[in-house]
C-alpha positions, 0 to 999 in steps of 0.5 A: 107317294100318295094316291087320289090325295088319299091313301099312300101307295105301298112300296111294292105298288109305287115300284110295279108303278114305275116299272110300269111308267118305264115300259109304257115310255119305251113302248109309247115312243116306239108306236109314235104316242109321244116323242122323244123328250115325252119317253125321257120325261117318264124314263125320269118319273120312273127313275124318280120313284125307283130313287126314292125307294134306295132302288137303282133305275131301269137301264137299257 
């Protein structure tokens, strides 16, 4: 995963990223920043670095 075209990000980085996309999906949905479709989307931009990493998704 790379940053700004520049640098690559390090593993433990891109995984607290994810986690942190996982969060902001749930919690954005819940305060009516995006809906539904918007929260699944970045659920599967998580879901999508966590795989690349041999990590399983964050389940509810």
């Amino acid at each position: 995963m790379w940053c700004r075209g520049e640098k690559k990000l390090l593993k433990d980085r891109a995984i607290q990223y994810a986690d942190h996309v996982w969060m902001l999906a749930g919690g954005g949905y819940i305060c009516g920043d995006h809906d539904y479709d918007g929260m699944r989307e970045m659920e599967q931009k998580s879901t999508e670095v966590r795989a690349a990493f041999g990590l399983d998704p964050i389940t509810r």
